[in-house]
N, CA, C and O atoms as a GROMACS GRO file, in nm:
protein
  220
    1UNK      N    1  -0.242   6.776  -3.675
    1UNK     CA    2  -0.328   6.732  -3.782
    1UNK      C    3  -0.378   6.853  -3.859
    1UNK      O    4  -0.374   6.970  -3.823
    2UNK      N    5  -0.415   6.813  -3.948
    2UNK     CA    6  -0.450   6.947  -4.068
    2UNK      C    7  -0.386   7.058  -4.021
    2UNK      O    8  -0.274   7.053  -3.969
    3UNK      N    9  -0.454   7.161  -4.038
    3UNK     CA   10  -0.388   7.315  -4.049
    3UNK      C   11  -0.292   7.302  -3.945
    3UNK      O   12  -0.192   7.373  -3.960
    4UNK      N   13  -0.296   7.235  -3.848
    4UNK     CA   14  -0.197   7.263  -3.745
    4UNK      C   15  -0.073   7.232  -3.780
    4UNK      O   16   0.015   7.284  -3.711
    5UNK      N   17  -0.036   7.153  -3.878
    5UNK     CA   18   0.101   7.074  -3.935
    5UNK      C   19   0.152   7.201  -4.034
    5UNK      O   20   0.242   7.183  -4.115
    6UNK      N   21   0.086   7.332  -4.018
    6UNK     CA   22   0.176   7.431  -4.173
    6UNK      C   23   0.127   7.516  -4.078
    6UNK      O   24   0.008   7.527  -4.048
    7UNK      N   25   0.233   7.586  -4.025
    7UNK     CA   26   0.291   7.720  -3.960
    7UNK      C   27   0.230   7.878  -4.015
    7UNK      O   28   0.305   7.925  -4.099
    8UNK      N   29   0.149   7.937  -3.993
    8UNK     CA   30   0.117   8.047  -4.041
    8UNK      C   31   0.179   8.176  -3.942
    8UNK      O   32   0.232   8.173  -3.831
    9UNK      N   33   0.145   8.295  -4.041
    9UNK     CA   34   0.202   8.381  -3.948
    9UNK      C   35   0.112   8.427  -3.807
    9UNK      O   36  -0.006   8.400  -3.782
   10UNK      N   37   0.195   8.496  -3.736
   10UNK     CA   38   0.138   8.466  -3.598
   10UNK      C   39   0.019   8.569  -3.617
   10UNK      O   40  -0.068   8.573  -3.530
   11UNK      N   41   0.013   8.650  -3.724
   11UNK     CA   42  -0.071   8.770  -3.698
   11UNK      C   43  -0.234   8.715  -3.746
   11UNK      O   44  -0.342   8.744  -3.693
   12UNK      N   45  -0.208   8.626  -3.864
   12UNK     CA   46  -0.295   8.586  -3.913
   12UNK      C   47  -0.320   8.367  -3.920
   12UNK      O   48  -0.373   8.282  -3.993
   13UNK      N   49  -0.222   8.378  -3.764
   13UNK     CA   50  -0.278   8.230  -3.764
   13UNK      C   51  -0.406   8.192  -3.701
   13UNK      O   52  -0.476   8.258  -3.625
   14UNK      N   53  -0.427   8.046  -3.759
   14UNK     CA   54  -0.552   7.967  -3.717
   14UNK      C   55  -0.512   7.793  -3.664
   14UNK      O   56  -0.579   7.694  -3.636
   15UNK      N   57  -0.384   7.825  -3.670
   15UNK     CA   58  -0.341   7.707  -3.610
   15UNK      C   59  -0.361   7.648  -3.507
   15UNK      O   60  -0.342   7.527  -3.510
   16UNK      N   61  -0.394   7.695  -3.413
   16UNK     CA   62  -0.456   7.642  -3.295
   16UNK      C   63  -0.599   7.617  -3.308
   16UNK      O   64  -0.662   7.524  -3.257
   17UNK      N   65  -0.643   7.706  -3.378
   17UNK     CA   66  -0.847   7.666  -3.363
   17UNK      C   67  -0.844   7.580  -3.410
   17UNK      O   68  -0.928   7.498  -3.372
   18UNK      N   69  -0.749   7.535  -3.526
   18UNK     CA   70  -0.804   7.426  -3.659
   18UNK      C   71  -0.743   7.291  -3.594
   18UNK      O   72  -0.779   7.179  -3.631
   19UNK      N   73  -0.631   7.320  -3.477
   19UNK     CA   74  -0.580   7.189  -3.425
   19UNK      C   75  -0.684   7.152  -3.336
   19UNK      O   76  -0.715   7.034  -3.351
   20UNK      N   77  -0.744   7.210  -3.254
   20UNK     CA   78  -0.893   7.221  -3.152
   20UNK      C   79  -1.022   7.142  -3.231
   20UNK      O   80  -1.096   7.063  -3.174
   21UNK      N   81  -1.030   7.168  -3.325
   21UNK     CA   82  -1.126   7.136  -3.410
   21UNK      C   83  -1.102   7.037  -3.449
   21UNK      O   84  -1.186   6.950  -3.423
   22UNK      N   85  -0.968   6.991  -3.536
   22UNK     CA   86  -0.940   6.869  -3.601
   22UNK      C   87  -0.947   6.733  -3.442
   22UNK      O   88  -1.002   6.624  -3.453
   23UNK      N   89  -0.900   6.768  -3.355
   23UNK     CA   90  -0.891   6.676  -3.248
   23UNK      C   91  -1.052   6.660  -3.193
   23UNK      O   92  -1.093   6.554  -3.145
   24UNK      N   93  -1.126   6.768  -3.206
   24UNK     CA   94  -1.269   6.746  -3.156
   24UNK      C   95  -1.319   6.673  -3.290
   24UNK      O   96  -1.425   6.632  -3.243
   25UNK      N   97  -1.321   6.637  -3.392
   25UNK     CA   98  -1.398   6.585  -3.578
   25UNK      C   99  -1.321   6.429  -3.542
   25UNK      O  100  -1.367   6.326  -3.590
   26UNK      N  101  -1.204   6.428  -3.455
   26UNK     CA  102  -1.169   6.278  -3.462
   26UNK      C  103  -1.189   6.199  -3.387
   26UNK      O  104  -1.199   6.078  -3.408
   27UNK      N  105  -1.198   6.267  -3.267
   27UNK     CA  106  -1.227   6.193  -3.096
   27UNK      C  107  -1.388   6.192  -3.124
   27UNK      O  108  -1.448   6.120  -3.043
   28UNK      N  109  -1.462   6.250  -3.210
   28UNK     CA  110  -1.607   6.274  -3.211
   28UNK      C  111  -1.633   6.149  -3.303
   28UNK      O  112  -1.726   6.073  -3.275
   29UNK      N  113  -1.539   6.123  -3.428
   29UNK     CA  114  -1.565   6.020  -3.520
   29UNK      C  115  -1.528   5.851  -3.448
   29UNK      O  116  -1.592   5.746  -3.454
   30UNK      N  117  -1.409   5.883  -3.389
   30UNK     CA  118  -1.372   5.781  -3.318
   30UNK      C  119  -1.459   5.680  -3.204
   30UNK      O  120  -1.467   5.558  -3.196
   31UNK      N  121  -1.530   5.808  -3.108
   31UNK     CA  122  -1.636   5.778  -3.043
   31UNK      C  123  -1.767   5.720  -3.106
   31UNK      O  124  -1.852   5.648  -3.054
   32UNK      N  125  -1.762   5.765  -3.218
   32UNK     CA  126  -1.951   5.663  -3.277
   32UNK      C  127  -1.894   5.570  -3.354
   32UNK      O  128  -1.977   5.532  -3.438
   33UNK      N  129  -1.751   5.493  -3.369
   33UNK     CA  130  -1.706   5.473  -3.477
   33UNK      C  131  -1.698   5.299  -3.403
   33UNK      O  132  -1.617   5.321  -3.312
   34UNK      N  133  -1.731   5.156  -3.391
   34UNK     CA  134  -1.724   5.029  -3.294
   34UNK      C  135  -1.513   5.038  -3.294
   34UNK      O  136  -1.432   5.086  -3.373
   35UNK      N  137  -1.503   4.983  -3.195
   35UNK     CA  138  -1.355   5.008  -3.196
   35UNK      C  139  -1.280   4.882  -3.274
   35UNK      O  140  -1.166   4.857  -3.235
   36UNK      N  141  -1.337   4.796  -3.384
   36UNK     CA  142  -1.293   4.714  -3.441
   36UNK      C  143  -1.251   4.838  -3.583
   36UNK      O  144  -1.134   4.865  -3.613
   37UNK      N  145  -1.361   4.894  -3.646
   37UNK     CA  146  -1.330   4.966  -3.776
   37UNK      C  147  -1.262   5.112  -3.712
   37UNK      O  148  -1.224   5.192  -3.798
   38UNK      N  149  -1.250   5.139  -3.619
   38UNK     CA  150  -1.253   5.288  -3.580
   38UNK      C  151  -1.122   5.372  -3.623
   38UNK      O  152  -1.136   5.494  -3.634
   39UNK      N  153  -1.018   5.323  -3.644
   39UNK     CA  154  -0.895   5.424  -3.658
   39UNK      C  155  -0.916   5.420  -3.853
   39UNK      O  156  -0.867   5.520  -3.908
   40UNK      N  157  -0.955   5.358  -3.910
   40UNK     CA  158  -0.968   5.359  -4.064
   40UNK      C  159  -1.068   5.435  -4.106
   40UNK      O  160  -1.052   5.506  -4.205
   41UNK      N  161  -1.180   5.434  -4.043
   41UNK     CA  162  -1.326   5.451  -4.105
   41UNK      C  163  -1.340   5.612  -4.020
   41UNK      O  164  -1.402   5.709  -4.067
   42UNK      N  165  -1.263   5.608  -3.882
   42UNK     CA  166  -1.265   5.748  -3.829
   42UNK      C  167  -1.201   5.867  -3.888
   42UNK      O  168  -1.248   5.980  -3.881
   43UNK      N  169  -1.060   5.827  -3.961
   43UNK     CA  170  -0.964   5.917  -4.006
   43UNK      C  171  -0.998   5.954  -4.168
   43UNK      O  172  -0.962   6.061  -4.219
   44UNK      N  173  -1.079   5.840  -4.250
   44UNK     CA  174  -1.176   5.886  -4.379
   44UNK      C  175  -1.257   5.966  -4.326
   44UNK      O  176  -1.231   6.077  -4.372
   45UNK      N  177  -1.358   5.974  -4.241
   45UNK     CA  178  -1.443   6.073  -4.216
   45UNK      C  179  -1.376   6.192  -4.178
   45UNK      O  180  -1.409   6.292  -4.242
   46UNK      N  181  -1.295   6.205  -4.096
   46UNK     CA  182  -1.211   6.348  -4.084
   46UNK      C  183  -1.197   6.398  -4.178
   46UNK      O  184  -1.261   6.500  -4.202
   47UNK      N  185  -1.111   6.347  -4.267
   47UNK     CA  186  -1.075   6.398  -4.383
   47UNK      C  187  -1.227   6.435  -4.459
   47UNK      O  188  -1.232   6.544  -4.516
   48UNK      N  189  -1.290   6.390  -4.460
   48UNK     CA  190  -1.388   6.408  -4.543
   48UNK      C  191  -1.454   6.541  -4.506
   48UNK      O  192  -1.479   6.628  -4.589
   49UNK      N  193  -1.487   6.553  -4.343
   49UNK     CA  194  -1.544   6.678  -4.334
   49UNK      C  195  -1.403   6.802  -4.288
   49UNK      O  196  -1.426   6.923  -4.278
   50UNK      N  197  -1.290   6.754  -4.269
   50UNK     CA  198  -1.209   6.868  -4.268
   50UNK      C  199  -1.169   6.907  -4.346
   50UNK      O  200  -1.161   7.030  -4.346
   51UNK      N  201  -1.123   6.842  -4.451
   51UNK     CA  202  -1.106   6.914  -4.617
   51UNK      C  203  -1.092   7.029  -4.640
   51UNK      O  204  -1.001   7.111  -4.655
   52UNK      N  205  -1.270   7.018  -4.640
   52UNK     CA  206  -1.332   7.170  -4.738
   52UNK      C  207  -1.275   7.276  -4.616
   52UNK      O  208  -1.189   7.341  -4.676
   53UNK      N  209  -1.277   7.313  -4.512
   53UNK     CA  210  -1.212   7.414  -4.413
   53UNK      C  211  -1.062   7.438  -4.420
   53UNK      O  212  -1.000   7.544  -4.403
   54UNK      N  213  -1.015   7.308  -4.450
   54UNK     CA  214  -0.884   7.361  -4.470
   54UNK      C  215  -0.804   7.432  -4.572
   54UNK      O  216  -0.708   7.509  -4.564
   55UNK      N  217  -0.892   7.370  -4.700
   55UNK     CA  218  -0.897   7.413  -4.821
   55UNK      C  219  -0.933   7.562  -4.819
   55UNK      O  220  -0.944   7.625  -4.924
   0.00000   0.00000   0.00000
């Protein structure tokens, strides 16, 4: 998910923190999220606060 899906170089990657992170912003959204709306309303909020970092 996010940064983790585009390969950087090894000297100056962040691919792993940002995959760490993106999986902690979704399992975190997912968890407060009732499990009727949760995979729609969880994966807008990701996006919403992972964005600007990835950007």
């Amino acid at each position: 998910m996010g940064d983790a899906a585009f390969t950087t170089m090894l000297n100056l990657s962040q691919d792993g923190c940002q995959a760490i992170e993106d999986a902690f912003v979704i399992a975190e959204q997912l968890n407060r999220l009732s499990s009727q709306q949760a995979p729609q309303q969880a994966f807008a909020e990701y996006r919403r606060i992972r964005k600007p970092k990835a950007e």
